[in-house]
C-alpha positions as CSV (number, residue, x, y, z in Angstrom):
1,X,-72.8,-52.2,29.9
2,X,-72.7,-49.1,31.8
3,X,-72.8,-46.3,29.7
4,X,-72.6,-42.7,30.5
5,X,-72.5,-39.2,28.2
6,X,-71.5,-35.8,28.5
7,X,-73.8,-33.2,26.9
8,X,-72.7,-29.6,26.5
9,X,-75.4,-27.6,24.9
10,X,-79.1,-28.9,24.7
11,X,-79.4,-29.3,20.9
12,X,-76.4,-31.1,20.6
13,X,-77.3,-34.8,22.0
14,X,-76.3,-38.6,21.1
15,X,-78.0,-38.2,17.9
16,X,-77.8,-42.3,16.1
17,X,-75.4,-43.6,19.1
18,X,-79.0,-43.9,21.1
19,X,-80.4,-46.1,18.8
20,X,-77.1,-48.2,19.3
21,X,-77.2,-48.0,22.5
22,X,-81.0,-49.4,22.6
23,X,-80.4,-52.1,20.3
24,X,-77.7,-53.5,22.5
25,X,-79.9,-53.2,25.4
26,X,-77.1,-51.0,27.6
27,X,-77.7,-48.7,30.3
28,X,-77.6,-45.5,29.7
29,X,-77.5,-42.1,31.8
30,X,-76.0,-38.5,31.3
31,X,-74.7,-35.3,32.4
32,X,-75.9,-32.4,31.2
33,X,-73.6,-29.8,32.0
34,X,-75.7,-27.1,30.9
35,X,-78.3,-27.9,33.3
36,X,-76.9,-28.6,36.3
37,X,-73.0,-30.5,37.4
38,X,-73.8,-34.1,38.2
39,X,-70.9,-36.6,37.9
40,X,-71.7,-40.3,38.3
41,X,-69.2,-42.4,40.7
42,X,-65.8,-43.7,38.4
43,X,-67.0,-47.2,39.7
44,X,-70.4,-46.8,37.6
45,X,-69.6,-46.8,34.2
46,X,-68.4,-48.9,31.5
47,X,-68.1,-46.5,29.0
48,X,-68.1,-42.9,28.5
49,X,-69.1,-40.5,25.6
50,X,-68.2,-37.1,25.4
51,X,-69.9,-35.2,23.1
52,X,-69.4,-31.6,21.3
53,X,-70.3,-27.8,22.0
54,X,-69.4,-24.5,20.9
55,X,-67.2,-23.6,23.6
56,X,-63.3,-23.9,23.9
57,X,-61.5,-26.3,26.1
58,X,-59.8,-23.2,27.8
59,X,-62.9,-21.5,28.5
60,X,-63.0,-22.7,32.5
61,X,-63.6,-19.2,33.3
62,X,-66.8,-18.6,31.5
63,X,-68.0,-22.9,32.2
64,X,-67.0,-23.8,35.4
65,X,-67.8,-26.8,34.8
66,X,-65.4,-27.6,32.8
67,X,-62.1,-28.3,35.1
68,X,-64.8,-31.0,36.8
69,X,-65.5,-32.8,33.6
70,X,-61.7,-32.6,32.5
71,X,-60.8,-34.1,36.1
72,X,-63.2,-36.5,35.2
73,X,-61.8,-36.9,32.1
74,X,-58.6,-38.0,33.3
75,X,-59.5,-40.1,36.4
76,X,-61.7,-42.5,33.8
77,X,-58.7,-42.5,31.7
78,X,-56.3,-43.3,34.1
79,X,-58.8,-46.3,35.3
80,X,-59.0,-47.9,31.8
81,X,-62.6,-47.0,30.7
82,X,-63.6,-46.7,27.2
83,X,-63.7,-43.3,26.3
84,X,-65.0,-41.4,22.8
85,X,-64.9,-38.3,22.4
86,X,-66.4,-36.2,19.3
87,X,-65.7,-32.6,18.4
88,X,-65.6,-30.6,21.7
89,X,-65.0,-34.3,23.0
90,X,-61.9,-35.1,21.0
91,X,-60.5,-32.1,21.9
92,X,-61.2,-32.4,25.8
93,X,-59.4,-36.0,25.3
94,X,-56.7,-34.6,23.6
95,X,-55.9,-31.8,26.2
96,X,-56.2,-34.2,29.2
97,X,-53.4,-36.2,27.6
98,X,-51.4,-33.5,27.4
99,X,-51.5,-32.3,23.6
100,X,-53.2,-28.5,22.8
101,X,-56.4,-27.5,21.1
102,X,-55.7,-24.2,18.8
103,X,-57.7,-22.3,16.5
104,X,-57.9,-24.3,12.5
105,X,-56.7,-22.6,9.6
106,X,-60.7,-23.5,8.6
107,X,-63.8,-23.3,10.2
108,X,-65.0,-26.7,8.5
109,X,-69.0,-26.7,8.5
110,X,-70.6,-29.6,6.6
111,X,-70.3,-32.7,4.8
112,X,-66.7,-33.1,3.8
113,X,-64.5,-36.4,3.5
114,X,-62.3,-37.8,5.7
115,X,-59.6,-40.0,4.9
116,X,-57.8,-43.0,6.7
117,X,-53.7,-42.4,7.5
118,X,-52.6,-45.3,5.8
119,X,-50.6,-47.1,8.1
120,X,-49.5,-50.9,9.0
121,X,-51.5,-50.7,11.8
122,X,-52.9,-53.4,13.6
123,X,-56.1,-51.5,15.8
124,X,-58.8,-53.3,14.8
125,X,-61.1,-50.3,15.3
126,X,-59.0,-48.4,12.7
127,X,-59.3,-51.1,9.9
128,X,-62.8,-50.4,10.3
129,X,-62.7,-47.2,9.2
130,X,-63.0,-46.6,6.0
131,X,-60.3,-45.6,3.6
132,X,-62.2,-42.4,2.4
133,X,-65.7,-41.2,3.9
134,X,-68.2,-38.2,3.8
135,X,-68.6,-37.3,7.0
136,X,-70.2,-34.0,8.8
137,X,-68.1,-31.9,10.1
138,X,-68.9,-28.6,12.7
139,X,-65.7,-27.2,14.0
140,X,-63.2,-23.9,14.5
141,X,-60.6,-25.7,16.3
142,X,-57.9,-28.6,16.1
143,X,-56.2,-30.8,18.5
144,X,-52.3,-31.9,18.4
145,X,-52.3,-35.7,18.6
146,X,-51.2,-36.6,22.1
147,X,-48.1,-38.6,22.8
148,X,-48.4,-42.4,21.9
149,X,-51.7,-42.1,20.5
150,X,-52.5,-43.1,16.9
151,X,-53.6,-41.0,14.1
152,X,-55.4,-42.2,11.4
153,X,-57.8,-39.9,10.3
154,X,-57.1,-36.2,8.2
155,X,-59.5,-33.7,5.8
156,X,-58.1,-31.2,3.2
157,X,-59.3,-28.5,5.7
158,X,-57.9,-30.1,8.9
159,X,-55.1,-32.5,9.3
160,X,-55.9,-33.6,12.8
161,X,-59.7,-35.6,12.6
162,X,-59.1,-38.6,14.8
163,X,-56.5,-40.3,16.9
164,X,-56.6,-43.8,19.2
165,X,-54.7,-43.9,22.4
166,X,-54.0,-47.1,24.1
167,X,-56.7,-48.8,22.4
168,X,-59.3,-47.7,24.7
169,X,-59.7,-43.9,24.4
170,X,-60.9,-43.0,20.9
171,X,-61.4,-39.1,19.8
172,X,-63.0,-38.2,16.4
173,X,-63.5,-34.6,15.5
174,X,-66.3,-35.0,13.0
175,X,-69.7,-36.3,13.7
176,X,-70.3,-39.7,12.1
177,X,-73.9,-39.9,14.5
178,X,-75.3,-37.1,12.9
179,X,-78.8,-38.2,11.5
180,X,-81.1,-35.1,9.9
181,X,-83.0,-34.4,13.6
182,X,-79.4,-33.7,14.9
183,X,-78.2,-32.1,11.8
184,X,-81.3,-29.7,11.6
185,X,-80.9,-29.5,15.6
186,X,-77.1,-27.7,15.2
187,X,-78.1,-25.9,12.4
188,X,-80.5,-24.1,14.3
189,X,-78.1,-23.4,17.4
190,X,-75.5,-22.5,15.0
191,X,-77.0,-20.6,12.4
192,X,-75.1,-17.7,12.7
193,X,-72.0,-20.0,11.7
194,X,-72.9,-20.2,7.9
195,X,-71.0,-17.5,6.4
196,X,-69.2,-18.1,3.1
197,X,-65.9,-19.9,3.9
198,X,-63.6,-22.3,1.7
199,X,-65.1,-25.0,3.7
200,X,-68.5,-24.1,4.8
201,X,-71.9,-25.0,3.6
202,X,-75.2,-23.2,3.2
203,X,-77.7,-24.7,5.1
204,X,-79.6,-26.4,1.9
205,X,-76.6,-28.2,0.9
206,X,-75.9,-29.1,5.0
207,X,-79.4,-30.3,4.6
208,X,-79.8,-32.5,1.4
209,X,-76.2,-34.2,2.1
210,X,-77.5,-35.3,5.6
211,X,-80.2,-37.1,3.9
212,X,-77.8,-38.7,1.0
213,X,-74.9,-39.7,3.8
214,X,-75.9,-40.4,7.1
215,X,-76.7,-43.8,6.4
216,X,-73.3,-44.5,5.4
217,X,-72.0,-42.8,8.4
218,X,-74.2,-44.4,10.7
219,X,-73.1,-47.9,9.7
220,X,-69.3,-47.1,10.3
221,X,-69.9,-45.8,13.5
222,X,-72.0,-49.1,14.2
223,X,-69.3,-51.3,12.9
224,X,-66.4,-48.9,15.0
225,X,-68.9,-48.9,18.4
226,X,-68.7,-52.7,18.1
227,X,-65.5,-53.1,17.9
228,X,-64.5,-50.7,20.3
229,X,-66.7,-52.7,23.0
230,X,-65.9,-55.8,22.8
């Protein structure tokens, strides 16, 4: 499989999903927006990633690079290609399919759980997901689910956390490849962003939980990438 990603800022990479990617023995390549605008043909890839950054979806003024990647966005929608998107990501999706990203009553930073909308649904990808799970979290904004898409994900700080649309486009606003070198790597680009709040973590706590859940984390977003693909 073809696989392509969309990096925003440099410390905030693949994190886990490169080992995945490895172990499955895809190709992989990337654009890396903040280094120079280089989109791959539709035709080329299987399956893209988008991943997260500390810019808004509305800030094409100050990133032009931005109305290319949401053009892109929505051409590899509309040609059926696997799509997941994660913070920045999710919201990106969630805008090209028409919804709107808006400030969160929270700025939720750290490892907080997420729980599974309870529904009879029958997305294989979303029985996957577990019912409750701590999961890392690095976010000021929120994305109305888009028309026709599932949700099935919500956190005491944030109702929206994930939504499937069509079976094929997957967004998730919290970060379930975050190991400790891409925890430590945000942390370090984000400092500034640890201020007391209801739902933000000092950087010890951020720290030490990485170490206790990303396992856990890792393996759902294993279990979800395989699904997803197949």
């Amino acid at each position: 499989m073809n696989i392509h990603f969309f990096q925003h800022v440099e410390f905030e990479g693949l994190g886990i999903i490169e080992n995945w990617i490895r172990n499955n023995h895809h190709n992989l390549t990337a654009t890396k927006f903040y280094s120079k605008l280089e989109l791959p043909e539709i035709n080329e890839i299987d399956f893209l990633i988008i991943m997260g950054g500390h810019m808004s979806v509305y800030d094409d003024n100050r990133y032009y690079w931005l109305k290319y990647e949401k053009d892109f966005i929505e051409r590899a929608i509309k040609h059926n290609k696997k799509i997941l998107g994660i913070c920045l990501g999710a919201q990106l999706l969630a805008v090209t399919l028409g919804a709107k990203v808006h400030k969160n009553d929270f700025k939720e930073i750290g490892w907080f759980p997420v729980k599974k909308i309870l529904k009879n649904n029958s997305e294989k990808i979303i029985e996957v997901f577990p019912d409750e799970l701590n999961v890392f979290h690095w976010h000021g904004e929120t994305f109305d689910i888009p028309y026709r898409a599932v949700h099935f994900a919500y956190s005491d700080a944030c109702r929206n956390q994930g939504f499937l649309y069509n079976d094929n486009v997957l967004a998730l606003q919290f970060h379930l490849e975050s190991n400790i070198d891409l925890v430590k790597a945000l942390v370090n680009g984000g400092r500034d962003e640890l201020v007391s709040g209801d739902f933000i973590q000092n950087e010890k706590m951020i720290l030490d939980k990485t170490i206790e859940y990303e396992y856990d984390t890792n393996k759902v977003l294993f279990k979800m990438l395989d699904v997803f693909l197949k």
